[in-house]
C-alpha positions in Angstrom: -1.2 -4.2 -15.1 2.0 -3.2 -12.9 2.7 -3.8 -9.4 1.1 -1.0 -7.3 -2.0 -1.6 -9.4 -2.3 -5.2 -8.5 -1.7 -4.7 -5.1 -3.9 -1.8 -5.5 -6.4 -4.5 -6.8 -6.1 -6.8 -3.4 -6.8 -3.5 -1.2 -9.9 -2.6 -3.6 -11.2 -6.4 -3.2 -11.1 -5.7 0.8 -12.9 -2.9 0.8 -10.1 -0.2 1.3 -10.8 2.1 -1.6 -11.8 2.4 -5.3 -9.0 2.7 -8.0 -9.1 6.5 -9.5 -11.8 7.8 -7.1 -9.8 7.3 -3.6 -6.7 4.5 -4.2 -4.0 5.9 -6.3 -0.7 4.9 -7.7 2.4 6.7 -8.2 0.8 9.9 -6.6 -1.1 11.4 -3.5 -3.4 14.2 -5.2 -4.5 17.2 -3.4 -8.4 15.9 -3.4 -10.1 13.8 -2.1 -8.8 14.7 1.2 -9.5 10.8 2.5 -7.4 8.8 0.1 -4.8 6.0 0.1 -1.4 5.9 -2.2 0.8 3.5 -3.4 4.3 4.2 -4.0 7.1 1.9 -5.2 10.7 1.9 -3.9 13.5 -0.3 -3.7 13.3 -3.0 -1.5 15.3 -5.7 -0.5 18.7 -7.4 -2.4 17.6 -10.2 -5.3 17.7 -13.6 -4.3 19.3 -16.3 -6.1 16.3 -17.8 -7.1 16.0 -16.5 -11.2 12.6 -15.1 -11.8 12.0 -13.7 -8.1 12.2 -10.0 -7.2 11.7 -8.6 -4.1 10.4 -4.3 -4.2 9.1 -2.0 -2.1 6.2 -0.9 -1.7 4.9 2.3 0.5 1.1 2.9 1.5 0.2 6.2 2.8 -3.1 7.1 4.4 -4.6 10.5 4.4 -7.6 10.8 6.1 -9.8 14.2 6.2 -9.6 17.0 8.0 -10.1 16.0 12.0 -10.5 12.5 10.5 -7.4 11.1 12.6 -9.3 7.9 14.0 -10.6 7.0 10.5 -7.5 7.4 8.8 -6.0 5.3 11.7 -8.5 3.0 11.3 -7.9 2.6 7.3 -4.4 2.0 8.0 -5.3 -0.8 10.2 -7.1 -2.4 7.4 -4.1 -1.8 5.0 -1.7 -3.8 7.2 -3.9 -6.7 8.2 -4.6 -7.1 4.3 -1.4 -7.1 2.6 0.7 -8.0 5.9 2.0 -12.0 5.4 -0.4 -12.1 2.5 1.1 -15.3 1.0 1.0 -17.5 -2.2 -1.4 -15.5 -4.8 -1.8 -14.2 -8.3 -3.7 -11.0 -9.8 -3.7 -11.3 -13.2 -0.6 -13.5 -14.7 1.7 -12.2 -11.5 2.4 -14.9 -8.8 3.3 -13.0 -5.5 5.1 -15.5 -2.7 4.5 -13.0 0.0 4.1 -9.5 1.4 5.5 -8.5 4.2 4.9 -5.4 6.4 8.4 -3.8 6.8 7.2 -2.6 10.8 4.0 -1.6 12.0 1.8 1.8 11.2 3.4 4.8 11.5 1.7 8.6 12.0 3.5 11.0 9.9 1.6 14.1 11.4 -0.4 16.5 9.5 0.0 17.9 6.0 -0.6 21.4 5.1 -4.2 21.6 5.3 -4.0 20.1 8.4 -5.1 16.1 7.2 -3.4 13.4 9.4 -1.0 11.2 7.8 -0.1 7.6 8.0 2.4 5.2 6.5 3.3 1.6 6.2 6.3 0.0 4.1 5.9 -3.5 2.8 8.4 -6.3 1.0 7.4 -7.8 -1.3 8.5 -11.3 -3.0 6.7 -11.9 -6.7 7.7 -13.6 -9.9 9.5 -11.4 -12.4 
Protein backbone atom coordinates (compact mmCIF):
# COMPACT_ATOMS: atom_id res chain seq x y z
CA UNK A 1 0.00 0.00 0.00
CA UNK A 2 1.64 3.49 -1.04
CA UNK A 3 1.58 6.70 0.74
CA UNK A 4 -1.65 8.55 -0.35
CA UNK A 5 -3.43 5.30 0.35
CA UNK A 6 -2.34 5.05 3.84
CA UNK A 7 -2.93 8.36 4.66
CA UNK A 8 -6.04 7.84 2.71
CA UNK A 9 -6.59 4.99 5.22
CA UNK A 10 -6.31 7.44 8.46
CA UNK A 11 -8.92 9.94 6.75
CA UNK A 12 -11.37 6.78 5.98
CA UNK A 13 -10.88 5.50 9.80
CA UNK A 14 -12.21 9.31 10.79
CA UNK A 15 -14.97 9.24 8.89
CA UNK A 16 -13.92 11.53 5.98
CA UNK A 17 -14.74 9.32 3.04
CA UNK A 18 -14.64 5.84 1.51
CA UNK A 19 -11.71 4.71 -0.71
CA UNK A 20 -13.00 4.41 -4.53
CA UNK A 21 -16.55 5.66 -3.80
CA UNK A 22 -15.57 9.45 -2.63
CA UNK A 23 -11.54 9.45 -1.42
CA UNK A 24 -9.26 9.12 -4.29
CA UNK A 25 -5.57 9.05 -5.00
CA UNK A 26 -3.60 10.40 -7.66
CA UNK A 27 -6.85 11.94 -9.32
CA UNK A 28 -10.02 14.28 -8.74
CA UNK A 29 -12.75 12.51 -11.15
CA UNK A 30 -15.44 14.42 -12.64
CA UNK A 31 -18.25 12.50 -10.29
CA UNK A 32 -19.12 12.36 -7.47
CA UNK A 33 -19.33 15.96 -7.26
CA UNK A 34 -18.54 15.78 -3.15
CA UNK A 35 -15.21 14.03 -3.08
CA UNK A 36 -11.81 14.35 -1.49
CA UNK A 37 -8.12 13.76 -3.38
CA UNK A 38 -4.87 13.02 -2.46
CA UNK A 39 -2.03 14.17 -4.40
CA UNK A 40 1.73 13.65 -3.80
CA UNK A 41 4.40 16.33 -4.41
CA UNK A 42 7.68 17.06 -3.26
CA UNK A 43 8.05 18.23 0.01
CA UNK A 44 10.71 19.19 2.15
CA UNK A 45 14.85 18.52 1.77
CA UNK A 46 15.97 14.84 3.30
CA UNK A 47 17.31 14.77 6.60
CA UNK A 48 20.31 13.16 7.73
CA UNK A 49 18.77 10.64 9.52
CA UNK A 50 19.08 7.33 6.82
CA UNK A 51 15.66 5.74 6.42
CA UNK A 52 13.54 9.07 6.94
CA UNK A 53 11.80 10.89 4.05
CA UNK A 54 9.87 13.77 4.24
CA UNK A 55 6.93 14.31 0.94
CA UNK A 56 4.21 16.17 0.23
CA UNK A 57 1.17 15.54 0.35
CA UNK A 58 -2.00 17.80 -1.09
CA UNK A 59 -5.71 17.24 -0.07
CA UNK A 60 -8.34 18.85 -2.07
CA UNK A 61 -11.99 19.14 -1.19
CA UNK A 62 -14.77 19.36 -3.60
CA UNK A 63 -17.95 19.68 -2.31
CA UNK A 64 -21.35 19.80 -4.46
CA UNK A 65 -22.88 22.17 -6.24
CA UNK A 66 -23.96 25.13 -3.55
CA UNK A 67 -22.35 22.77 -1.04
CA UNK A 68 -19.73 25.51 0.13
CA UNK A 69 -20.32 25.11 3.98
CA UNK A 70 -20.03 21.25 3.70
CA UNK A 71 -17.09 21.20 1.70
CA UNK A 72 -15.72 23.77 4.22
CA UNK A 73 -16.68 21.82 6.85
CA UNK A 74 -14.93 18.44 5.39
CA UNK A 75 -11.89 20.34 5.05
CA UNK A 76 -11.95 21.13 8.67
CA UNK A 77 -12.05 17.57 9.43
CA UNK A 78 -9.08 16.82 7.04
CA UNK A 79 -6.79 19.28 8.89
CA UNK A 80 -7.69 18.47 12.46
CA UNK A 81 -7.00 14.66 11.47
CA UNK A 82 -3.76 14.52 9.74
CA UNK A 83 -2.57 17.99 11.25
CA UNK A 84 0.47 17.11 14.03
CA UNK A 85 -0.70 13.48 13.68
CA UNK A 86 2.40 11.99 15.38
CA UNK A 87 4.17 8.57 15.95
CA UNK A 88 1.94 5.85 13.91
CA UNK A 89 2.04 2.98 11.45
CA UNK A 90 -0.64 1.72 8.73
CA UNK A 91 0.42 -1.30 7.57
CA UNK A 92 4.46 -1.90 7.88
CA UNK A 93 5.00 2.17 7.35
CA UNK A 94 6.08 4.13 10.57
CA UNK A 95 5.05 7.87 10.04
CA UNK A 96 6.92 10.41 12.73
CA UNK A 97 4.55 13.17 11.90
CA UNK A 98 2.30 15.14 9.64
CA UNK A 99 2.28 18.44 9.52
CA UNK A 100 -0.24 20.87 7.96
CA UNK A 101 1.95 23.18 5.59
CA UNK A 102 -0.72 26.46 6.61
CA UNK A 103 -4.21 26.38 7.24
CA UNK A 104 -7.35 25.72 4.68
CA UNK A 105 -7.40 27.43 1.73
CA UNK A 106 -10.65 28.15 -0.84
CA UNK A 107 -9.65 27.72 -4.29
CA UNK A 108 -13.01 29.05 -5.76
CA UNK A 109 -15.26 27.17 -8.00
CA UNK A 110 -14.52 24.66 -10.80
CA UNK A 111 -16.33 24.55 -13.96
CA UNK A 112 -19.52 23.29 -12.89
CA UNK A 113 -19.58 25.72 -10.43
CA UNK A 114 -18.39 23.08 -7.13
CA UNK A 115 -16.38 25.00 -4.41
CA UNK A 116 -12.89 24.02 -3.93
CA UNK A 117 -10.64 23.62 -1.06
CA UNK A 118 -7.09 22.78 -0.36
CA UNK A 119 -4.57 21.93 2.34
CA UNK A 120 -0.79 20.95 1.87
CA UNK A 121 0.79 18.67 4.45
CA UNK A 122 4.66 17.45 5.36
CA UNK A 123 5.12 14.58 6.04
CA UNK A 124 8.01 12.64 7.98
CA UNK A 125 7.81 8.60 7.59
CA UNK A 126 10.29 5.77 7.42
CA UNK A 127 11.60 4.93 3.95
Amino acid sequence: MGMLAQIGNVLQTAGVGTSGTDLFYGIMPPLPDACVALFAYAGKPPLRIPYVERPGVQVIIRGAKGGYYAAETKAQLVFTTLNNKRSFSVSSTKYKIIEAAGSVANMGYDEAERPLFVINFYVTKDI
